[in-house]
CHARMM internal coordinates of N, CA and C (Angstrom, degrees):
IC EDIT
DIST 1 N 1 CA 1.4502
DIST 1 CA 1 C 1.5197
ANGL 1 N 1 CA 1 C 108.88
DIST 1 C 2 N 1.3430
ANGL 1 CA 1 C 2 N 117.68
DIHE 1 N 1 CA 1 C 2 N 116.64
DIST 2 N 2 CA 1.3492
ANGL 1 C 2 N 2 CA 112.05
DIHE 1 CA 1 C 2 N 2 CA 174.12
DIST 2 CA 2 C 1.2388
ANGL 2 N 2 CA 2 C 134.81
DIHE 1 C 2 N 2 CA 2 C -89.66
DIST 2 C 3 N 1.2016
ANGL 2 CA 2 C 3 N 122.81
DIHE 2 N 2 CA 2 C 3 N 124.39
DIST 3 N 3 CA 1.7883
ANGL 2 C 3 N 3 CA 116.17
DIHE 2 CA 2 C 3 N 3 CA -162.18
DIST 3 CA 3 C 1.6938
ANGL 3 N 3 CA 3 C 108.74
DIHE 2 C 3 N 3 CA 3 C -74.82
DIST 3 C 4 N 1.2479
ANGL 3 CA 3 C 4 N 102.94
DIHE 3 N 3 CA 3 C 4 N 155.61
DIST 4 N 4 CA 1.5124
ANGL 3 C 4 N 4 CA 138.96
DIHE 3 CA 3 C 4 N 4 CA -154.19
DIST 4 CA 4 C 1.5890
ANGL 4 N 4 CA 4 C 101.51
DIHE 3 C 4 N 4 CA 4 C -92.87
DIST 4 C 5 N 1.5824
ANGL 4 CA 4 C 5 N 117.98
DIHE 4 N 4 CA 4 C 5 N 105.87
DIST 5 N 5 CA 1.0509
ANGL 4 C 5 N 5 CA 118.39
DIHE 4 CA 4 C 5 N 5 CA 166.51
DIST 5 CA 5 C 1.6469
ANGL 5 N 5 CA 5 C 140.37
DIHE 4 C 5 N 5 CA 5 C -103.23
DIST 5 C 6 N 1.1256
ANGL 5 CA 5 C 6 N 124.47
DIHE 5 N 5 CA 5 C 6 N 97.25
DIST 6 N 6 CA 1.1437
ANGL 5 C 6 N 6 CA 123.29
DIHE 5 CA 5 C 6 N 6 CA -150.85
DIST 6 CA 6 C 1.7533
ANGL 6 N 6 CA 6 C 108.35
DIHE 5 C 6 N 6 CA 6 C -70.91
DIST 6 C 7 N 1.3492
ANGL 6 CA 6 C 7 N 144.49
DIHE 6 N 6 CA 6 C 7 N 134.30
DIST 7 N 7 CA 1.5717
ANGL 6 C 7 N 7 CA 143.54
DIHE 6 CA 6 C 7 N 7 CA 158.58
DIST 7 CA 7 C 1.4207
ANGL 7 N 7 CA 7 C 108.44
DIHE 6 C 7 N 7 CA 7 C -69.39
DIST 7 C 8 N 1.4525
ANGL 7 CA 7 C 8 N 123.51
DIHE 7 N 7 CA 7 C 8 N 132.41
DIST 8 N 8 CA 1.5218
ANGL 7 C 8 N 8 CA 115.70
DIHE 7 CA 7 C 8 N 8 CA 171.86
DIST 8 CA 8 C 1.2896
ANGL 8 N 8 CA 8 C 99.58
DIHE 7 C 8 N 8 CA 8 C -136.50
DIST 8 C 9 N 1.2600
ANGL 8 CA 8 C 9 N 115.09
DIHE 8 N 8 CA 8 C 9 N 173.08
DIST 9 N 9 CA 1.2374
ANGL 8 C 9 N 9 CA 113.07
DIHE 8 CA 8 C 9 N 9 CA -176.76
DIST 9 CA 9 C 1.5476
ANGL 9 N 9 CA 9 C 121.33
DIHE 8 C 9 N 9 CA 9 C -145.05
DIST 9 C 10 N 1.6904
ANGL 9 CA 9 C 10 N 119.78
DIHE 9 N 9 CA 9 C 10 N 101.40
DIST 10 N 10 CA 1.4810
ANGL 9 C 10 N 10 CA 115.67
DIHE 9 CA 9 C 10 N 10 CA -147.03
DIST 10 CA 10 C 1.8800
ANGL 10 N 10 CA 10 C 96.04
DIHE 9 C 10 N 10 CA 10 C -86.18
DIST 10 C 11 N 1.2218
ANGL 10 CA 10 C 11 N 112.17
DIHE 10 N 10 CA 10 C 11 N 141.15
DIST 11 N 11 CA 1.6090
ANGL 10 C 11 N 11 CA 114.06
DIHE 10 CA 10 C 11 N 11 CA 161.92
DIST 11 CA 11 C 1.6373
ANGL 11 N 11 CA 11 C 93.71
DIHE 10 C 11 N 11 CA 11 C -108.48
DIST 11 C 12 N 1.4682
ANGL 11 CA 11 C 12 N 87.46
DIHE 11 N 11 CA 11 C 12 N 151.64
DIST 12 N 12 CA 1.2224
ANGL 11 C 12 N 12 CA 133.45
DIHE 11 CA 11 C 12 N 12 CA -175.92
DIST 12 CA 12 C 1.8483
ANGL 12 N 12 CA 12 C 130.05
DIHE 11 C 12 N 12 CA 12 C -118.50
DIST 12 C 13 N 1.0897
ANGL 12 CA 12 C 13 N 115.87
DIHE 12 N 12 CA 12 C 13 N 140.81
DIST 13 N 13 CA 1.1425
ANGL 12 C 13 N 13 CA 97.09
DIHE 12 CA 12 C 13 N 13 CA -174.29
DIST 13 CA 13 C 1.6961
ANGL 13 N 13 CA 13 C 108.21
DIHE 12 C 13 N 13 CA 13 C -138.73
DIST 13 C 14 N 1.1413
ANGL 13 CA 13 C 14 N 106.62
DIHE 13 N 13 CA 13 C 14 N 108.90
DIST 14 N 14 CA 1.4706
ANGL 13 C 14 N 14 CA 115.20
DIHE 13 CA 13 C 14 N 14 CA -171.96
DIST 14 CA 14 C 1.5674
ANGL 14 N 14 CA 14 C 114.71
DIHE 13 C 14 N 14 CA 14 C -57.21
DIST 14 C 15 N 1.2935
ANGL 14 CA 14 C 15 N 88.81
DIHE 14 N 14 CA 14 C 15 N 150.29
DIST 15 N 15 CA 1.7078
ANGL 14 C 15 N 15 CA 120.95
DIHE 14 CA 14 C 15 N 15 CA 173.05
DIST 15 CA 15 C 1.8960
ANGL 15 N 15 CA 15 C 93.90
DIHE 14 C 15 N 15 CA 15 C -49.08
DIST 15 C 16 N 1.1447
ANGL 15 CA 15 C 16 N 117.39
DIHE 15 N 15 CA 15 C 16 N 111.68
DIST 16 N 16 CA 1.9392
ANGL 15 C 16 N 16 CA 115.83
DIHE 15 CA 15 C 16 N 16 CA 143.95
DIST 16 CA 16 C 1.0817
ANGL 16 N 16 CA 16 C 115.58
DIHE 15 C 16 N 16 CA 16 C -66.31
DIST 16 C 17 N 1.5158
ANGL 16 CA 16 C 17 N 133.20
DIHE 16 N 16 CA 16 C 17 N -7.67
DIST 17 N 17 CA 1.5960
ANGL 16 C 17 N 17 CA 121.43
DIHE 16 CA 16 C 17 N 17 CA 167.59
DIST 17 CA 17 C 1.5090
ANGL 17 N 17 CA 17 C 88.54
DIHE 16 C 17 N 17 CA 17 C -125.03
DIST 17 C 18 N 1.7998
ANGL 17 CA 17 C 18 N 84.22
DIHE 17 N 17 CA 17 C 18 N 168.43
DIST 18 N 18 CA 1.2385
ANGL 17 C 18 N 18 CA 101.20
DIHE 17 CA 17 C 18 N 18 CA -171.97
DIST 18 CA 18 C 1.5866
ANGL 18 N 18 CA 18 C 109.05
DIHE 17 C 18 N 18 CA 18 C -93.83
DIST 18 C 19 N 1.4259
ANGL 18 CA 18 C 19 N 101.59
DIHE 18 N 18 CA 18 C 19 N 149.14
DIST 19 N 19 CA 1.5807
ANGL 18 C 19 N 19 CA 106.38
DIHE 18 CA 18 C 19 N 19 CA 169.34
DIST 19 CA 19 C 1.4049
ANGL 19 N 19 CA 19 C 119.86
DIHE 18 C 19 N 19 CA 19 C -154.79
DIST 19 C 20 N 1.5713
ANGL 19 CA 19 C 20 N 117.52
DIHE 19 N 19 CA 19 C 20 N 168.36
DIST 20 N 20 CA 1.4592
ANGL 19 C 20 N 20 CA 121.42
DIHE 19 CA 19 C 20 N 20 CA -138.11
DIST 20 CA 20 C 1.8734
ANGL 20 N 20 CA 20 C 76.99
DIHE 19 C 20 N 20 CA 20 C -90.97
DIST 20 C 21 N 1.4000
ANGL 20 CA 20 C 21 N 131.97
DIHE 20 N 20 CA 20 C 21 N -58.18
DIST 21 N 21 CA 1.3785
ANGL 20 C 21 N 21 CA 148.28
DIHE 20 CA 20 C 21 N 21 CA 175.89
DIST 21 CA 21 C 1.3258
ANGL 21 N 21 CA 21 C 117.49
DIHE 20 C 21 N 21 CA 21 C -28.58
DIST 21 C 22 N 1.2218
ANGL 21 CA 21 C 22 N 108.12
DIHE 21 N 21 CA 21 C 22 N 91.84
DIST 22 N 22 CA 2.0148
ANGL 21 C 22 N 22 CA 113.39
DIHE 21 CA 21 C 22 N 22 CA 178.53
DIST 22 CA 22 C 1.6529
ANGL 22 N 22 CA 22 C 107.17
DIHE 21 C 22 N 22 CA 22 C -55.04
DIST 22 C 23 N 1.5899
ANGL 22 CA 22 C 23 N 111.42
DIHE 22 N 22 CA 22 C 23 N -18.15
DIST 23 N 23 CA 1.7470
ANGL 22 C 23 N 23 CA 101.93
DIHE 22 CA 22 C 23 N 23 CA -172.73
DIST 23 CA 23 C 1.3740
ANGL 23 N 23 CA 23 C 101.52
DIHE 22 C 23 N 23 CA 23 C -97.74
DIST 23 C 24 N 1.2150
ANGL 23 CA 23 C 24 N 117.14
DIHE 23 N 23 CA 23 C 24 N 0.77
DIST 24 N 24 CA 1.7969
ANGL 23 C 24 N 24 CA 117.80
DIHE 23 CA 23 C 24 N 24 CA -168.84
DIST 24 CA 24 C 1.8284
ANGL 24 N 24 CA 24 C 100.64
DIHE 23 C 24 N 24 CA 24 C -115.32
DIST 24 C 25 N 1.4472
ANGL 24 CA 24 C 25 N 113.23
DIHE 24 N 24 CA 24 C 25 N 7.46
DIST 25 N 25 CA 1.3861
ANGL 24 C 25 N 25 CA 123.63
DIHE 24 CA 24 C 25 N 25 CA -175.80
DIST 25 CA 25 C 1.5031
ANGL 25 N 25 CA 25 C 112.73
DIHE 24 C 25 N 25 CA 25 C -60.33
DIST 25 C 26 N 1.7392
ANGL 25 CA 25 C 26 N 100.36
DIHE 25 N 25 CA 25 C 26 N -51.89
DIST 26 N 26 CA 1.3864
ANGL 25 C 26 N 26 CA 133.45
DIHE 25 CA 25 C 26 N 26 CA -154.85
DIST 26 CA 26 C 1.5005
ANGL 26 N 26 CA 26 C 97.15
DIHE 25 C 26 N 26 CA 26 C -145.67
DIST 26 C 27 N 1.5920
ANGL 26 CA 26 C 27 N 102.32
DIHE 26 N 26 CA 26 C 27 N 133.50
DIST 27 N 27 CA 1.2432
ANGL 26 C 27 N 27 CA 107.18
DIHE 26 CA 26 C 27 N 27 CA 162.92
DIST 27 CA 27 C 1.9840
ANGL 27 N 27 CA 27 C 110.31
DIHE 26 C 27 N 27 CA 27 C -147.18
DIST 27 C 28 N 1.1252
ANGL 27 CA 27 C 28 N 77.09
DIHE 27 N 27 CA 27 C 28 N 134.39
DIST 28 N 28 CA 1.8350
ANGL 27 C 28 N 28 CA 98.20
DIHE 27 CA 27 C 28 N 28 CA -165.20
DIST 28 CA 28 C 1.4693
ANGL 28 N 28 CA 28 C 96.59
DIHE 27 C 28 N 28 CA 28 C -63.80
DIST 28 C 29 N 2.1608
ANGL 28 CA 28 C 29 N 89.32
DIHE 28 N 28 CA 28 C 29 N 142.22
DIST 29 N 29 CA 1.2676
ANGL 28 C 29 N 29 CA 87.25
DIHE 28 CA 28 C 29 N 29 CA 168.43
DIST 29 CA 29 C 1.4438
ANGL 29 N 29 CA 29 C 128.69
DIHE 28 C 29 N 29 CA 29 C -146.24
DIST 29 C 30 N 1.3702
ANGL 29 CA 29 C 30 N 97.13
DIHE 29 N 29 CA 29 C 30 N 4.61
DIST 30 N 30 CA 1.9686
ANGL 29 C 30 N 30 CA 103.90
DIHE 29 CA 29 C 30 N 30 CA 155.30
DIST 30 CA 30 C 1.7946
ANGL 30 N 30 CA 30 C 81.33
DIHE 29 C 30 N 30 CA 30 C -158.36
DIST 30 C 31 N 1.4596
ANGL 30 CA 30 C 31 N 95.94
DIHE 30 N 30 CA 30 C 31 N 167.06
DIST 31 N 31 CA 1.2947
ANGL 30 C 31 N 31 CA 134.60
DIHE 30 CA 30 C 31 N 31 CA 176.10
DIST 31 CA 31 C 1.6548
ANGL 31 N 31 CA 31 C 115.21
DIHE 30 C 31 N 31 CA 31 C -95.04
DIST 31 C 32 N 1.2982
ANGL 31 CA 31 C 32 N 146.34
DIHE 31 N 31 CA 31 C 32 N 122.06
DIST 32 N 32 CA 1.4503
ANGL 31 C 32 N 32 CA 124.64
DIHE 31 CA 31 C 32 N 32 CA 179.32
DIST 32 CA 32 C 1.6674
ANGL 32 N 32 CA 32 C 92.48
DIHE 31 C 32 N 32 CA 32 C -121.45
DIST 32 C 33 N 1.7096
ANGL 32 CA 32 C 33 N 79.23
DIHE 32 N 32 CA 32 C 33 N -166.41
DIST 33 N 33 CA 1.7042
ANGL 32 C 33 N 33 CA 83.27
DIHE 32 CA 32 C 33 N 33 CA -171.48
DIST 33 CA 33 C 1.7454
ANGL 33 N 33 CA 33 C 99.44
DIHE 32 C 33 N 33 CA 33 C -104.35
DIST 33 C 34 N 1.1404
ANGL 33 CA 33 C 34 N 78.68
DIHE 33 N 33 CA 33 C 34 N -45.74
DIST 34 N 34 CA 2.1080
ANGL 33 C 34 N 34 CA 111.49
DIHE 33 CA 33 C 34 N 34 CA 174.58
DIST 34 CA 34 C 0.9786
ANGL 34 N 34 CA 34 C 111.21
DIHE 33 C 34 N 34 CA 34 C -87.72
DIST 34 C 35 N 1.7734
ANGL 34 CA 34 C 35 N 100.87
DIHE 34 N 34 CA 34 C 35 N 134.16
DIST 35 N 35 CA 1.5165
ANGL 34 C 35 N 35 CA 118.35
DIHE 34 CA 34 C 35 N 35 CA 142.92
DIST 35 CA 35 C 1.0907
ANGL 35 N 35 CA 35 C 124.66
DIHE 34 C 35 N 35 CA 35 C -11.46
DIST 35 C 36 N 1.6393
ANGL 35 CA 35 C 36 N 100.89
DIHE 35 N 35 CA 35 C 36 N -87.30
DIST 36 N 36 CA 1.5500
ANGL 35 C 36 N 36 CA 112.53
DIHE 35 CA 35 C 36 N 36 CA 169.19
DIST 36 CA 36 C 1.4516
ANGL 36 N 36 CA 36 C 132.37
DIHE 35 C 36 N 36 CA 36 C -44.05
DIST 36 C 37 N 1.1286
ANGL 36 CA 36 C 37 N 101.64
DIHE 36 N 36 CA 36 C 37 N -42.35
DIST 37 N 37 CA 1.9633
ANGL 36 C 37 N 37 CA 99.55
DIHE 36 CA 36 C 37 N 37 CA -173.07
DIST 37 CA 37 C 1.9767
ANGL 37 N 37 CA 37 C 105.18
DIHE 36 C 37 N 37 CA 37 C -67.41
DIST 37 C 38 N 1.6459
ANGL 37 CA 37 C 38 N 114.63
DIHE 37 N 37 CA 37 C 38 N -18.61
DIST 38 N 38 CA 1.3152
ANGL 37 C 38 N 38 CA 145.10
DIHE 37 CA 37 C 38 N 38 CA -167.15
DIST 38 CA 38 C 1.7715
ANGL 38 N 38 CA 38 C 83.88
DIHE 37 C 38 N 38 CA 38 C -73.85
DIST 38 C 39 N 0.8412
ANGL 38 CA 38 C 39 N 112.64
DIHE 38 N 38 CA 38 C 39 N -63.02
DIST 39 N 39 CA 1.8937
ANGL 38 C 39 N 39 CA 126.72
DIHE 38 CA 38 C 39 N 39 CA -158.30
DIST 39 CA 39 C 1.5906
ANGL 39 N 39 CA 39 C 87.33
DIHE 38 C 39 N 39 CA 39 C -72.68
DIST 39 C 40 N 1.5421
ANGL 39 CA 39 C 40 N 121.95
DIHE 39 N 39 CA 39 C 40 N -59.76
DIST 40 N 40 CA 1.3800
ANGL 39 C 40 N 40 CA 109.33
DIHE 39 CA 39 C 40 N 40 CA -161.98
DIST 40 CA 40 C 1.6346
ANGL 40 N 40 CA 40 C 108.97
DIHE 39 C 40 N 40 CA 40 C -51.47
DIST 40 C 41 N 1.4165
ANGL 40 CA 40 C 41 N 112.66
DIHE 40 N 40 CA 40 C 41 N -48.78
DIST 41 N 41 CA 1.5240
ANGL 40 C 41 N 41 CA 118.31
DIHE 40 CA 40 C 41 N 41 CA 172.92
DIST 41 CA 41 C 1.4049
ANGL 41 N 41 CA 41 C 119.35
DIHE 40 C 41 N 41 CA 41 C -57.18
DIST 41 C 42 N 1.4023
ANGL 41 CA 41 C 42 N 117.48
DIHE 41 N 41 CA 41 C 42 N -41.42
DIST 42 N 42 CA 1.4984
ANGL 41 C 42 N 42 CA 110.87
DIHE 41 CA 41 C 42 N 42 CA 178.69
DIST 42 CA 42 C 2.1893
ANGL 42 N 42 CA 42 C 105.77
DIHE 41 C 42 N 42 CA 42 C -59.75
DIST 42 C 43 N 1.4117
ANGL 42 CA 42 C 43 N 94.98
DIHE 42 N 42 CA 42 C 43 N -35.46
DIST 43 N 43 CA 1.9094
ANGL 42 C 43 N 43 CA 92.72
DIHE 42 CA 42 C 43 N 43 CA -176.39
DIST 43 CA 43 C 1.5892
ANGL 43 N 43 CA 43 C 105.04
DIHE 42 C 43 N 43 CA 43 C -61.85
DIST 43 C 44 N 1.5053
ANGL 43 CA 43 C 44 N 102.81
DIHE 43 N 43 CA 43 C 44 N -20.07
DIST 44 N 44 CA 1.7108
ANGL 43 C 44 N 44 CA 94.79
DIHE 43 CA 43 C 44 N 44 CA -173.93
DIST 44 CA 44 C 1.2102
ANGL 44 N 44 CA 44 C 114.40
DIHE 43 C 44 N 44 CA 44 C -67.44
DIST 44 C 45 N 1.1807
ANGL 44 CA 44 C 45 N 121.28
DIHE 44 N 44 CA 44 C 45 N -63.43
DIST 45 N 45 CA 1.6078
ANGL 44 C 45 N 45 CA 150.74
DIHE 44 CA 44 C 45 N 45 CA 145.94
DIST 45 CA 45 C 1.2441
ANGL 45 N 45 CA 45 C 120.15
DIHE 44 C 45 N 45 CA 45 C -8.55
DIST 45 C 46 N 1.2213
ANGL 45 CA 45 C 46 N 111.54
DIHE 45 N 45 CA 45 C 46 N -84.33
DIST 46 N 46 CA 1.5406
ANGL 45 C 46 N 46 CA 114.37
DIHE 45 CA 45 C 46 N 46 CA 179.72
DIST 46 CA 46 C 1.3897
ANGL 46 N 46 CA 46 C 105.56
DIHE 45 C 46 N 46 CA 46 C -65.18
DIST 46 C 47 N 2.0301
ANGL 46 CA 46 C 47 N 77.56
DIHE 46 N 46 CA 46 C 47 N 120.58
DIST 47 N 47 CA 1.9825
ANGL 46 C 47 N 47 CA 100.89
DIHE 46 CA 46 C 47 N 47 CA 173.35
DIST 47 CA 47 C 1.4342
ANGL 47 N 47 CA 47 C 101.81
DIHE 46 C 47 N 47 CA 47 C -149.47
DIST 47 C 48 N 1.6044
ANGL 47 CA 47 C 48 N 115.65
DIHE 47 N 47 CA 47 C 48 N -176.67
DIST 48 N 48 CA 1.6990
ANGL 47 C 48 N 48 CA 95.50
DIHE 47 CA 47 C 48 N 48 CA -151.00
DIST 48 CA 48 C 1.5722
ANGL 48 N 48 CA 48 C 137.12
DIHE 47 C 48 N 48 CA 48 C -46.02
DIST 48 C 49 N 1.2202
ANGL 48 CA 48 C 49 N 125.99
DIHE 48 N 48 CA 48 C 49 N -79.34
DIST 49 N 49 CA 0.9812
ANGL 48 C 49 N 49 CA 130.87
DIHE 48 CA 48 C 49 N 49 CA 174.43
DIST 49 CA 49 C 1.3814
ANGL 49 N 49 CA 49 C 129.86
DIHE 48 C 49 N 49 CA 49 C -68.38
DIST 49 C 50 N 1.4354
ANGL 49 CA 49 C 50 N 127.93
DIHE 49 N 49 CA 49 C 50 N 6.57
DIST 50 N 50 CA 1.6708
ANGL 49 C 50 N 50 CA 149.66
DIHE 49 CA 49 C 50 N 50 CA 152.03
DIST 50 CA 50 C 1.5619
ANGL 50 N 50 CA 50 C 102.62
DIHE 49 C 50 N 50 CA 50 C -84.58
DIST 50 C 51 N 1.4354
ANGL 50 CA 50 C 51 N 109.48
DIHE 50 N 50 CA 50 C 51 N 140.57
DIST 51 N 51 CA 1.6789
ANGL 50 C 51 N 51 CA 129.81
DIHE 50 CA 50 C 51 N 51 CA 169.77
DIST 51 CA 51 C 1.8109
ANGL 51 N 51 CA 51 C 95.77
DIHE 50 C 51 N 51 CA 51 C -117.11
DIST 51 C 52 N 1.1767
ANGL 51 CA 51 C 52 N 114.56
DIHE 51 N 51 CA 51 C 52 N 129.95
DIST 52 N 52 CA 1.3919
ANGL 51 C 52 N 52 CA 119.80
DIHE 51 CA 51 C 52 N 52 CA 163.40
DIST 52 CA 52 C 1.5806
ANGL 52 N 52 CA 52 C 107.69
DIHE 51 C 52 N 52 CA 52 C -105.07
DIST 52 C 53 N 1.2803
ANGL 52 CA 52 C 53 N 122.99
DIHE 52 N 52 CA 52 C 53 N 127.63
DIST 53 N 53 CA 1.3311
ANGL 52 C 53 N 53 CA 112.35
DIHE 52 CA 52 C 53 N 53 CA -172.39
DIST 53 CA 53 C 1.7430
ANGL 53 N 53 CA 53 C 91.61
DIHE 52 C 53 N 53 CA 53 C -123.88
DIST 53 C 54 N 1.6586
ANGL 53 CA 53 C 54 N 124.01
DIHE 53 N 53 CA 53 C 54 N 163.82
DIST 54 N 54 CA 1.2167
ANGL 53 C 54 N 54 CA 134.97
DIHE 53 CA 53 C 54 N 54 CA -174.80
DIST 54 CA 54 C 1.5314
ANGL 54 N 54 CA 54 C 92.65
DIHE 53 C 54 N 54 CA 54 C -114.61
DIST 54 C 55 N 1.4184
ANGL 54 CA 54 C 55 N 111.75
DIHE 54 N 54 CA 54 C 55 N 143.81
DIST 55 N 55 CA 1.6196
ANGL 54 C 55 N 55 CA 124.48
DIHE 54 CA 54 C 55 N 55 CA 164.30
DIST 55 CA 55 C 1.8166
ANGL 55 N 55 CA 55 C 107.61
DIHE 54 C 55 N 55 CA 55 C -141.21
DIST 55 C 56 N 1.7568
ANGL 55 CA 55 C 56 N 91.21
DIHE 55 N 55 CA 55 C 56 N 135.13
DIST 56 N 56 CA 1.0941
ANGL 55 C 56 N 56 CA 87.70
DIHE 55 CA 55 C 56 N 56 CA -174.32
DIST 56 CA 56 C 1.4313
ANGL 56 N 56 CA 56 C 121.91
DIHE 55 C 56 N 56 CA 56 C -96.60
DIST 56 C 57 N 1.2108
ANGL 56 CA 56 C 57 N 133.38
DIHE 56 N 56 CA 56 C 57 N 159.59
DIST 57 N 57 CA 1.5620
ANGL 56 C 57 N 57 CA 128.59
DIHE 56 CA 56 C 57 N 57 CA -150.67
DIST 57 CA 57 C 1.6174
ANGL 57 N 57 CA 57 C 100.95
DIHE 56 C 57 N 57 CA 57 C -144.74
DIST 57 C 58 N 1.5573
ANGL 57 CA 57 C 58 N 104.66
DIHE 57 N 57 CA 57 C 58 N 86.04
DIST 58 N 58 CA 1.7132
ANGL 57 C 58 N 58 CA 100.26
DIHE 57 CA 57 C 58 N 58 CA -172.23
DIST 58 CA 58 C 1.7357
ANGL 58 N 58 CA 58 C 98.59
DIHE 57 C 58 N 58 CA 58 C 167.34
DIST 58 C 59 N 1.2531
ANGL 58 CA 58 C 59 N 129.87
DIHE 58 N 58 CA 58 C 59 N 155.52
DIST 59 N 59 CA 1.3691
ANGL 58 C 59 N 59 CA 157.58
DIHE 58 CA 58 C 59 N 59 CA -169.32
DIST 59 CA 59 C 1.4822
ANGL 59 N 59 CA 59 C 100.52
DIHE 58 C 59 N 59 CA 59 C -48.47
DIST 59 C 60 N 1.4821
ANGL 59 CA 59 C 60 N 100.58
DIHE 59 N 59 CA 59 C 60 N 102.96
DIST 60 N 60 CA 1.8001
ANGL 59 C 60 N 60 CA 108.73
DIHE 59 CA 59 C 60 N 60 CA 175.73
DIST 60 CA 60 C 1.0944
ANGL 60 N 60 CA 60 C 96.00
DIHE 59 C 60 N 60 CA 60 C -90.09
DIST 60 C 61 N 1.2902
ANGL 60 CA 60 C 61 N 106.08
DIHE 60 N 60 CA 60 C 61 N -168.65
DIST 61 N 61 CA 1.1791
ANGL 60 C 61 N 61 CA 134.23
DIHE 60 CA 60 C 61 N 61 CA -151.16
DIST 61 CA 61 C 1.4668
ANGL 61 N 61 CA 61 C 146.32
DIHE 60 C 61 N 61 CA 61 C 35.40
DIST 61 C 62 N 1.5249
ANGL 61 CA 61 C 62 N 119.78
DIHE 61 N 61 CA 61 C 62 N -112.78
DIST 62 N 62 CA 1.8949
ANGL 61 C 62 N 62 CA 108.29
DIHE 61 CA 61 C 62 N 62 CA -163.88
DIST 62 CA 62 C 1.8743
ANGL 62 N 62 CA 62 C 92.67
DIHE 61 C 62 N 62 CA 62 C 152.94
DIST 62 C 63 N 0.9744
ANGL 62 CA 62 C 63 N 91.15
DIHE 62 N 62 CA 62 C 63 N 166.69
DIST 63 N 63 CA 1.3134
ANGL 62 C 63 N 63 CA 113.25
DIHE 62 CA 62 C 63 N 63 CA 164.96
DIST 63 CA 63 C 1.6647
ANGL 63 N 63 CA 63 C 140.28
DIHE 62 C 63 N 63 CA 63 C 142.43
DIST 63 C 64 N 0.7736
ANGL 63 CA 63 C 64 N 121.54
DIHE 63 N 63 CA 63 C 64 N -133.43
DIST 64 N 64 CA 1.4714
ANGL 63 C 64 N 64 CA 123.84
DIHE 63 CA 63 C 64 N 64 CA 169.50
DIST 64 CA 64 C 1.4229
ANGL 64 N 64 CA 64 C 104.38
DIHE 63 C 64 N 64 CA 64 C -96.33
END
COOR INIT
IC SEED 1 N 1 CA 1 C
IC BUILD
């Protein structure tokens, strides 16, 4: 039986100031399932001086 891997996709919403701390850069703020539902929330979000960025969280790659 092969187990079930779900793709999600966390948005993020960046620091407006700057800081020296890569974990205090970005701090997450919902989890989706979708691309899309990921993008609709990032358009909510992003307003001037905030960047909301999407990362995806699930089985890269491909291959042979």
């Amino acid at each position: 039986m092969a187990a079930s891997h779900q793709d999600l996709y966390v948005v993020y919403l960046r620091s407006a100031t700057e800081t020296t701390r890569p974990d205090g850069a970005e701090c997450p703020v919902m989890v989706c399932t979708s691309y899309g539902e990921a993008r609709r929330l990032q358009r909510l979000l992003q307003h001037g001086e905030q960047e909301c960025v999407i990362r995806f969280q699930g089985d890269t790659g491909g291959g042979d």
